[in-house]
C-alpha atoms as an extended CHARMM CRD file, in Angstrom:
* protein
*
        60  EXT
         1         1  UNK       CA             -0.9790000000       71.8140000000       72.6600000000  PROA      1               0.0000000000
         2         2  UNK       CA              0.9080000000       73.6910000000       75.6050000000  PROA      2               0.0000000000
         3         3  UNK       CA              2.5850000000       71.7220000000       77.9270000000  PROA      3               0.0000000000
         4         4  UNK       CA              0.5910000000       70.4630000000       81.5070000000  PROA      4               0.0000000000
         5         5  UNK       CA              4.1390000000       71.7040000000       83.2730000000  PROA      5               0.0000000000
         6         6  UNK       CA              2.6550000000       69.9490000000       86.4780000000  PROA      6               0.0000000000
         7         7  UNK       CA              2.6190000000       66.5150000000       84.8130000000  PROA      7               0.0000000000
         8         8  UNK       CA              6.3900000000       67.4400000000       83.3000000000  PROA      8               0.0000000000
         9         9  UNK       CA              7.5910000000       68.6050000000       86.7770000000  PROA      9               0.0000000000
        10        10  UNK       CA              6.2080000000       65.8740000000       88.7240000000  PROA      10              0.0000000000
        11        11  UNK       CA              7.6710000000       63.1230000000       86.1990000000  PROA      11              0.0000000000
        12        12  UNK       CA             11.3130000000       64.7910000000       87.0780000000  PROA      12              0.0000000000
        13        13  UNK       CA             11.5130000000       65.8770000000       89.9800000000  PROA      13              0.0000000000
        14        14  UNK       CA             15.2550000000       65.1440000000       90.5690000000  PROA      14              0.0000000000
        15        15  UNK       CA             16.8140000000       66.9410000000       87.9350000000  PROA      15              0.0000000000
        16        16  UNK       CA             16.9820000000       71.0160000000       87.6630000000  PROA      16              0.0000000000
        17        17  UNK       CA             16.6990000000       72.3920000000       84.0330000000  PROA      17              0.0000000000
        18        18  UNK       CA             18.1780000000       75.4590000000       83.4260000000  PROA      18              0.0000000000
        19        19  UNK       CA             16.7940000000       76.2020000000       80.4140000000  PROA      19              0.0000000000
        20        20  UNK       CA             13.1130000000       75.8970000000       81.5890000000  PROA      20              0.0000000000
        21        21  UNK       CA             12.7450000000       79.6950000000       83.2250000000  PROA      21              0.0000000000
        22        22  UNK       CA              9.9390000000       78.4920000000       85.3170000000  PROA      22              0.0000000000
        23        23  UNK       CA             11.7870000000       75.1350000000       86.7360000000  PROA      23              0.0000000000
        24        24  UNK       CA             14.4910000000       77.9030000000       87.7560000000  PROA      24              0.0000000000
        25        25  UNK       CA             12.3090000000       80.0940000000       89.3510000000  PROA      25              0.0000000000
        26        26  UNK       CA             10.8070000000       77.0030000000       91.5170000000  PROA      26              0.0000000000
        27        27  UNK       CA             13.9990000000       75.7280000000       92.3490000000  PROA      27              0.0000000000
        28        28  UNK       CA             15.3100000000       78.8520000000       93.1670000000  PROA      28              0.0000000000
        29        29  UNK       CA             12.8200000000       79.5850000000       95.5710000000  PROA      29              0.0000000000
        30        30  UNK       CA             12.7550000000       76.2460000000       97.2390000000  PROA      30              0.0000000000
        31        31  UNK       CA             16.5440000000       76.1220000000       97.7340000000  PROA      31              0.0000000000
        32        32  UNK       CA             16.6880000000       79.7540000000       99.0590000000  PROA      32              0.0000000000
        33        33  UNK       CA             19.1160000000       81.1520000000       96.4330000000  PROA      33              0.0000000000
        34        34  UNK       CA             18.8150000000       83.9250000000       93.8310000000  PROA      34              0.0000000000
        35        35  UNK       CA             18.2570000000       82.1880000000       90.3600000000  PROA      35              0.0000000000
        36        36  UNK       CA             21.7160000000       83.5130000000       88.7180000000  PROA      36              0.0000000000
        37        37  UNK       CA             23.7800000000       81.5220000000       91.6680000000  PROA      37              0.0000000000
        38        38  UNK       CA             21.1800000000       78.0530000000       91.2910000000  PROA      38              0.0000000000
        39        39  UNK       CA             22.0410000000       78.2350000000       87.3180000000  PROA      39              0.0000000000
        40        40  UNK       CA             26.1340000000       78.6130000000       88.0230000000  PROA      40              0.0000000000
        41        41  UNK       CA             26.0380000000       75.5760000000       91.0320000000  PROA      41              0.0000000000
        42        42  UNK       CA             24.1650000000       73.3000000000       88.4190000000  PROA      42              0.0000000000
        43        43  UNK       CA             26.6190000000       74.0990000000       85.5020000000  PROA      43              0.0000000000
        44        44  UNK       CA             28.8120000000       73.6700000000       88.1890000000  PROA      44              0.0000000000
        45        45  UNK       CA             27.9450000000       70.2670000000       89.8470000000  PROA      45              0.0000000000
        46        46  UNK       CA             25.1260000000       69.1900000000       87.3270000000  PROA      46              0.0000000000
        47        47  UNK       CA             21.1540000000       68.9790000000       87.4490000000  PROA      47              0.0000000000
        48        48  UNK       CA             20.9010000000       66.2070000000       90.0210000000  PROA      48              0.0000000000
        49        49  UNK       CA             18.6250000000       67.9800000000       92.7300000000  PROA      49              0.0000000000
        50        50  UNK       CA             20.4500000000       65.9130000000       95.6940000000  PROA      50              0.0000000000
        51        51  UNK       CA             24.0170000000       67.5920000000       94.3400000000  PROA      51              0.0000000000
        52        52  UNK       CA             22.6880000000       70.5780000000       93.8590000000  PROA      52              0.0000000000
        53        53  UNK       CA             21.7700000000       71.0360000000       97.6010000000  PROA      53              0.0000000000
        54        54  UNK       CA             25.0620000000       69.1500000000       98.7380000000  PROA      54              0.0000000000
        55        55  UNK       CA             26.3070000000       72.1930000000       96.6170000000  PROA      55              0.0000000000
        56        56  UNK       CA             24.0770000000       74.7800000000       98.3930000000  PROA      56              0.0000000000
        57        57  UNK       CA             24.9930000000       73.5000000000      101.8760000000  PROA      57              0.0000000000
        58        58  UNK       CA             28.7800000000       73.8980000000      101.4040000000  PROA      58              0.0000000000
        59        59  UNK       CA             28.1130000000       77.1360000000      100.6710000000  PROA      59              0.0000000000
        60        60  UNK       CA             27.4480000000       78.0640000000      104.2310000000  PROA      60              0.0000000000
């Protein structure tokens, strides 16, 4: 059965996997940075959203 990936976002909302190409792509796009930078800030700081953006912001 493929996966409802509405009903698997939606239950995690706070966490960024990298290894889910479409999760990227979202998060990319919401955060306003090119998918190659999101995937080196959350090996960098980890899959929690919130650090993630913390991340982001200190970028600029």
């Amino acid at each position: 059965m493929a996966e409802n990936l509405v009903d698997l976002f939606q239950r995690d909302r706070s966490r960024i996997h990298v290894d889910k190409e479409w999760e990227v792509a979202y998060w990319s796009k919401k955060l306003g940075v090119p998918k190659e930078t999101l995937v080196e800030i959350v090996n960098e700081v980890g899959p929690v959203v919130e650090n993630v953006v913390k991340k982001i912001k200190s970028l600029h």
